[in-house]
N, C-alpha and C positions, 0 to 999 in steps of 0.2 A: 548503488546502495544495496546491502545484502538483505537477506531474511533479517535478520535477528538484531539489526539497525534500525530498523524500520519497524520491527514490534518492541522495541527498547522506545523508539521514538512515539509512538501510538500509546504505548504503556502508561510513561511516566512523563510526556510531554516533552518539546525542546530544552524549553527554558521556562520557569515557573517566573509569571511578570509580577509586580507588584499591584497589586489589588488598588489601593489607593491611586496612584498614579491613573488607572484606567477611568476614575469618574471626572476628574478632570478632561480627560482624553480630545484632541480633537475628531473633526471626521476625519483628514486625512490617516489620523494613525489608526482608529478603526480600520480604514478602507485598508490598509496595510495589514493588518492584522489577516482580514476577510484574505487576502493576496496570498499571505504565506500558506494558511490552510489550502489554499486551493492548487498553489504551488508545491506543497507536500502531497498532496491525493495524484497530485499532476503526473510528480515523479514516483510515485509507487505506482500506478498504474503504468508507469513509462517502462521500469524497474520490471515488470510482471509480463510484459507483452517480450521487451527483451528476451527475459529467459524461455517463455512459449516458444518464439523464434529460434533461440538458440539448440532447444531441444529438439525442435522440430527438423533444425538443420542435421544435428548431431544425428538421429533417426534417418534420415535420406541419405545420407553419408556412408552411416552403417548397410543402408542398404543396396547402395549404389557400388559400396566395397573401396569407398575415397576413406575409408574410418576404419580402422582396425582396432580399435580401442573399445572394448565392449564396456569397462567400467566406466570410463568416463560418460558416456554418452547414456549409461543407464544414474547417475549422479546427477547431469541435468535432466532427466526428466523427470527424477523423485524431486529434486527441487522446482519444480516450474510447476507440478501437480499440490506441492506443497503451499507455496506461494498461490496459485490459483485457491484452495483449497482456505485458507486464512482470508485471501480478498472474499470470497464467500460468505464467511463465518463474520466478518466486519459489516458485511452488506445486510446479511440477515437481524444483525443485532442493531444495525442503524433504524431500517424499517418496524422492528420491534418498537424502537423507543421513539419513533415518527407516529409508530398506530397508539402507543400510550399516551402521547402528549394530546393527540389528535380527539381521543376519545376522554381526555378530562371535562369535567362539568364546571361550569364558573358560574 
């Protein structure tokens, strides 16, 4: 899954479910629900470590002189810095909105 898949998918969601149908719901379709999320955070994190890895290959490579390709290998590490760079920016805005809920008064 590329950058721009993955904040397409963050953005505007998979698939918008039908609201009504959820109050009826059973647990298992909850528990599926909870699955998919964690199966999407799963693969972008998976998605992210990759390109770390790839770039980091590409970078030894160049160094080692197995790489003669200076643009490619500088493309994956604007993209793995980029990606890093977004999972960042998602983390910080998660815990943002973890310290807002946390500090509501009922």
């Amino acid at each position: 899954m590329n950058v721009d898949a993955l904040l397409s998918n963050l953005v505007n969601g998979p698939v918008q479910p039908d609201l009504t149908s959820g109050l009826n719901a059973s647990k298992d379709e909850a528990a599926g629900s909870l699955s998919s999320f964690s199966g999407m955070l799963e693969n972008a994190m998976t998605s992210l470590n990759d390109q770390q890895v790839a770039a980091d290959q590409g970078v030894q490579g160049l160094i080692t002189g197995d790489t003669d390709n200076l643009h490619n290998v500088m493309i994956q590490t604007s993209e793995a810095q980029l990606s890093l760079e977004m999972a960042l920016q998602l983390r910080n805005k998660g815990l943002e909105a973890y310290n807002e809920i946390k500090n509501m008064q009922f």
